[in-house]
N, C-alpha and C positions, 0 to 999 in steps of 0.2 A: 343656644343650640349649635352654632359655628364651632363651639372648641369640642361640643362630640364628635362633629363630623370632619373635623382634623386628627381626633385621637381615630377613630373609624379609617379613613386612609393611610395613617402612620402603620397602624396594626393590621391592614391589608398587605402594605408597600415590607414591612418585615417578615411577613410570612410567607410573601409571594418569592422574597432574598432567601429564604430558607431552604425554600423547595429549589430554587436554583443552583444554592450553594451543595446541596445532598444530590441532583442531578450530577453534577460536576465532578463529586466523590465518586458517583457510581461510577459515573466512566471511565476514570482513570481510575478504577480496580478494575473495571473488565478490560482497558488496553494492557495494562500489565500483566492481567493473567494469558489475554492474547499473546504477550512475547514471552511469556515462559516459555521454556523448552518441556516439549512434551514426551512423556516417556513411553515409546512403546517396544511391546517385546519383538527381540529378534526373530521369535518363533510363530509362526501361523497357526492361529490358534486351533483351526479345522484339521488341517493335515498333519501337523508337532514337525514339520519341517523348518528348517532354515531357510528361509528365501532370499534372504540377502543376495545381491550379483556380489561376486569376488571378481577383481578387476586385476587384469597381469601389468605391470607396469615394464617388463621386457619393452614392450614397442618403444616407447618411449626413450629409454636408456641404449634403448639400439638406435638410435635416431629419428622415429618419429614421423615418416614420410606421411605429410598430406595424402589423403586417400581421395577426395573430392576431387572429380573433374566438372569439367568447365570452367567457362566464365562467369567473372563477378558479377552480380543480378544488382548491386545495391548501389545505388547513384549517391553524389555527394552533392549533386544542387536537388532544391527545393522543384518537385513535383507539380504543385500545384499552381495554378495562374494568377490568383491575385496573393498571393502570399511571396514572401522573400525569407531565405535561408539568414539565421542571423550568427550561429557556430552549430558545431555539427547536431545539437540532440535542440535545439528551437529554431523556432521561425515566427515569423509576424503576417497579421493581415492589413494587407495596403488596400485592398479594395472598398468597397461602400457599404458603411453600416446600415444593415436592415432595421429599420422601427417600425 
């Protein structure tokens, strides 16, 4: 009776691999249809207008002067109290793990 019920989990443990391996497949066709580039038309399809913004590139070629006043809002040290800045886009927590 032991060598059916070793064939019994071998032929569970392979189809259980199966259905993970066809999970697997699925996802990556659906990440790669995520990154396709999607076509849509120029025109609205309600109004048959163009909406597109058309952008003058003049400013630019003219010099481009900063239009924002004030001052800079965005700090370069780390905000919070038990954390540390480690380069500009992470930081680490030094403080005490909750469990």
């Amino acid at each position: 009776m032991e060598g059916h019920y070793g064939f019994e989990i071998s032929y569970r443990y392979s189809i259980c691999m199966e259905r993970i391996g066809n999970t697997i497949k699925e996802a990556e066709t659906r990440k790669a249809f995520a990154k396709s580039a999607v076509r849509r038309s120029p025109i609205d399809r309600r109004s048959g207008e163009d909406k597109r913004k058309l952008y003058n590139l003049d400013y630019f070629t003219d010099g481009g002067e900063e239009r924002r006043r004030g001052r800079e809002r965005r700090q370069c040290g780390e905000r919070r109290s038990t954390w540390a800045r480690v380069y500009k886009w992470c930081s680490v927590f030094l403080g005490k793990k909750a469990l």
